[in-house]
C-alpha positions as CSV (number, residue, x, y, z in Angstrom):
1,X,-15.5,-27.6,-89.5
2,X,-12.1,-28.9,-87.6
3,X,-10.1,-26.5,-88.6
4,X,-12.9,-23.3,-87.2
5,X,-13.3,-25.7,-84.0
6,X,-9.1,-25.8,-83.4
7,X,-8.4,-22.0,-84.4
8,X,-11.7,-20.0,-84.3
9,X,-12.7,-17.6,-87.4
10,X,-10.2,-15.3,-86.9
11,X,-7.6,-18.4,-87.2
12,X,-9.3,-20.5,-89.9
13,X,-7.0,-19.3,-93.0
14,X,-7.8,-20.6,-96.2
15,X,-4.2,-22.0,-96.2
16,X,-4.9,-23.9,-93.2
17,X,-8.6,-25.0,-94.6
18,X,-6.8,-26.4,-97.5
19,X,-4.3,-28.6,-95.9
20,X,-7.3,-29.7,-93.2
21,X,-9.1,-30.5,-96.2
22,X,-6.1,-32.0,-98.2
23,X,-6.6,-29.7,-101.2
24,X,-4.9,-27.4,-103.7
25,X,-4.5,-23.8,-101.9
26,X,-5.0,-22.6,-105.3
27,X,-8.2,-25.0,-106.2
28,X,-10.0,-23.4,-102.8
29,X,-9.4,-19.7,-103.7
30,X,-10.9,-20.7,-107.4
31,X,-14.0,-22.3,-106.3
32,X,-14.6,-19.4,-103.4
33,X,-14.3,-15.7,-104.1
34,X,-13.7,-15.4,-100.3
35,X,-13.6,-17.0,-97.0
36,X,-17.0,-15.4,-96.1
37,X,-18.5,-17.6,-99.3
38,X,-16.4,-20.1,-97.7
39,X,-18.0,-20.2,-94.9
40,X,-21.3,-19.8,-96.3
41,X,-21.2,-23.6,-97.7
42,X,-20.5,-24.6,-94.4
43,X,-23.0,-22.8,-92.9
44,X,-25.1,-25.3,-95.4
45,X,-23.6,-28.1,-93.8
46,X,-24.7,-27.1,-90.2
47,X,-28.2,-26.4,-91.7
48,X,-28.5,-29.9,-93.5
49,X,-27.0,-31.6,-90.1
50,X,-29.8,-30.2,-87.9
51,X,-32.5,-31.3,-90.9
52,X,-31.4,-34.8,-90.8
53,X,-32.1,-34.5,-87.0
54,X,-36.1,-34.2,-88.4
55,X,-35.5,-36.5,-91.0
56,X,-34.6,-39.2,-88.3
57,X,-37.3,-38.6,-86.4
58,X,-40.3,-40.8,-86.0
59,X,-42.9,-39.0,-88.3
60,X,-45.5,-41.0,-86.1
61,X,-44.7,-39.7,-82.5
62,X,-46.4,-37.8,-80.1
63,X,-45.9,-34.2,-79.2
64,X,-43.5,-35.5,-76.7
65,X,-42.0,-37.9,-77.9
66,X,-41.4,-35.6,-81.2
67,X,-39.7,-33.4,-78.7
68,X,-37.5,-35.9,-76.9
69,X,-36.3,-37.3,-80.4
70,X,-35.3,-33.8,-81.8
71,X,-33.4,-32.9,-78.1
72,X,-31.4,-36.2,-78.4
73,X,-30.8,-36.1,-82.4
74,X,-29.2,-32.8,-81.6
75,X,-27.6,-33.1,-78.3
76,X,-26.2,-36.7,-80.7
77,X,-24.8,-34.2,-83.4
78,X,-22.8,-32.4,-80.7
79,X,-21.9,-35.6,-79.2
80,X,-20.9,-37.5,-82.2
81,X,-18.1,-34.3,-82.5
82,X,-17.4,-31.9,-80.2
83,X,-15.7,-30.1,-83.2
84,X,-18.8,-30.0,-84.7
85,X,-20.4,-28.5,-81.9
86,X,-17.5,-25.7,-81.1
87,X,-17.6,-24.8,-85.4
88,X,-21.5,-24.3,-84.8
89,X,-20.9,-22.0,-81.6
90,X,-18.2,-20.4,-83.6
91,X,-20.5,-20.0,-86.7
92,X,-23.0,-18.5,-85.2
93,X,-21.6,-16.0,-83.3
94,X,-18.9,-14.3,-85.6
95,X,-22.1,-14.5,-88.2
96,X,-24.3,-12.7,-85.6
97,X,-20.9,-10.2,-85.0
98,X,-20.1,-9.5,-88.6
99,X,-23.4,-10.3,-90.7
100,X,-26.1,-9.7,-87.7
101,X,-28.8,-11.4,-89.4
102,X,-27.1,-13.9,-90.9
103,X,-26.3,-15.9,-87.7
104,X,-29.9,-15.4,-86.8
105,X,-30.9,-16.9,-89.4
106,X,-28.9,-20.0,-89.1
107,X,-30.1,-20.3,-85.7
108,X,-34.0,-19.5,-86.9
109,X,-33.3,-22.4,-89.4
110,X,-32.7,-24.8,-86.7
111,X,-35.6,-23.5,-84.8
112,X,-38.0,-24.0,-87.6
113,X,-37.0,-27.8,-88.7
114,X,-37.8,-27.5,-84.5
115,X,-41.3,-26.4,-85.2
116,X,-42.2,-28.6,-88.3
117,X,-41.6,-31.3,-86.8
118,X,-43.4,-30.6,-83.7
119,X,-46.5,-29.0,-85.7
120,X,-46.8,-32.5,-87.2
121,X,-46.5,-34.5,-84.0
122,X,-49.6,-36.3,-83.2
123,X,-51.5,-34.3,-80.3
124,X,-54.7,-35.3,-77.7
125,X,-55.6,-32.0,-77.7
126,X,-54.7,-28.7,-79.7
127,X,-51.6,-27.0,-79.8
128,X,-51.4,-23.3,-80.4
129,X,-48.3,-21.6,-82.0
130,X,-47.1,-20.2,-79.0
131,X,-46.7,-24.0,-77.1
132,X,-45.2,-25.3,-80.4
133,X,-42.3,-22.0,-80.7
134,X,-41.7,-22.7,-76.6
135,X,-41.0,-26.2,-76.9
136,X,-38.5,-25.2,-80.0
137,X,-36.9,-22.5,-77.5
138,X,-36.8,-25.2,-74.6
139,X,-34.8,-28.0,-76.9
140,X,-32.9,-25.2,-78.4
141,X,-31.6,-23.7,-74.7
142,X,-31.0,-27.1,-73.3
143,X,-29.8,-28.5,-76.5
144,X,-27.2,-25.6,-76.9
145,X,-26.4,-25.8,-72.9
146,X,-25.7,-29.3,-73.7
147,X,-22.5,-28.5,-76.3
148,X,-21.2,-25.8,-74.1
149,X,-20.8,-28.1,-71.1
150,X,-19.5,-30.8,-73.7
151,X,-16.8,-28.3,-75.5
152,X,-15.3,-27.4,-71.9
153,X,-15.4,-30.5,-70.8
154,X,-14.8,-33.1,-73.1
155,X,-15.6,-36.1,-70.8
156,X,-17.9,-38.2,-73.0
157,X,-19.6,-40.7,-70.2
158,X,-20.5,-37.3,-67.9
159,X,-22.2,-36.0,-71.2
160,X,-24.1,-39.3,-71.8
161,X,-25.4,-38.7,-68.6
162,X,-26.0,-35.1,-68.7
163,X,-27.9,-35.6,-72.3
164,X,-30.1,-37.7,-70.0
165,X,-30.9,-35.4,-67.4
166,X,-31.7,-32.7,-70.4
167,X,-34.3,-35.1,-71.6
168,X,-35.7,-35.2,-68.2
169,X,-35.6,-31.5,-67.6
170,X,-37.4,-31.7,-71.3
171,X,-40.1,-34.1,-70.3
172,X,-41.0,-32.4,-66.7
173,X,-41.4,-28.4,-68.6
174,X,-43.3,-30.6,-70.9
175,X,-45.2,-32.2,-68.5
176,X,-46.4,-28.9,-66.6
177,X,-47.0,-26.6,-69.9
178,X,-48.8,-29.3,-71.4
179,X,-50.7,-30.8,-68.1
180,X,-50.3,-34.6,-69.1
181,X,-47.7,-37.3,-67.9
182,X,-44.8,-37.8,-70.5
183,X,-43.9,-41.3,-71.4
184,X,-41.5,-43.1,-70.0
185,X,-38.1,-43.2,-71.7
């Protein structure tokens, strides 16, 4: 992950990947046939990172509250390592450039632990599909607007704040599509 956040795709060598990772140049090429199988495992580690989001979530929380966990567990991925976020960026989009789908899907993964977790969030009334796949988009868009103002940035307090004022924009879309008063924070 460091070493794609520092020099991009293009500049994430195996040679450089081994010494990041304080292994045998030798060992790395054994165990991966490429750096596209390379990066394949790490696309496992992104995936896993956004399921533990879910995993910490309170399986017991309203539909908005459900939603305001997942934006903060993620937006707290990104903030916990900005390397992290950049790699995820970077991931993404070469995978979306070079293997179309296969950056889609990443990103569909990410969507879906989104939705599983908000299908099983306690609910007043009914939610249909549609509701449940816009509040994935909405944490996703804010979420991802979150790391790209933390990458260029870098100022950790200004992000703190910012990760607030995402929760609020959260809570206030939530508050009009769903016609009820969010809980307070």
């Amino acid at each position: 992950m460091e070493v794609i956040a520092v020099y991009g795709i293009e500049g994430a060598t195996t040679r450089r990947i081994a010494e990041q990772a304080q292994a045998n140049l030798a060992m790395l090429h054994y165990c991966y046939d490429s750096k596209e199988d390379l990066f394949s495992d790490v696309y496992d580690y992104v995936a896993g990172k956004f399921r533990e989001v879910l995993k910490d979530s309170d399986p017991h929380a309203d539909l908005v509250g459900t939603a305001r966990q997942l934006l903060r567990g993620v937006m707290g991925c990104y903030l916990e390592s900005a390397n992290f976020a950049a790699a995820t960026l970077e991931l993404i989009n070469w995978a979306r450039r070079q293997h179309g789908d296969r950056g889609i899907a990443v990103y569909d993964q990410a969507l879906e632990t989104a939705r599983t977790a908000l299908r099983g969030a306690t609910s007043e009334h009914p939610v249909d599909a549609e509701t449940i796949d816009q509040i994935a988009y909405v944490i996703a868009a804010l979420a991802d607007g979150f790391a790209l103002n933390w990458m260029t940035y870098g100022d950790r307090d200004a992000a703190t704040e910012q990760m607030e004022v995402a929760v609020s924009v959260l809570e206030n879309w939530l508050t009009a599509r769903l016609g009820s008063t969010p809980a307070a924070l």
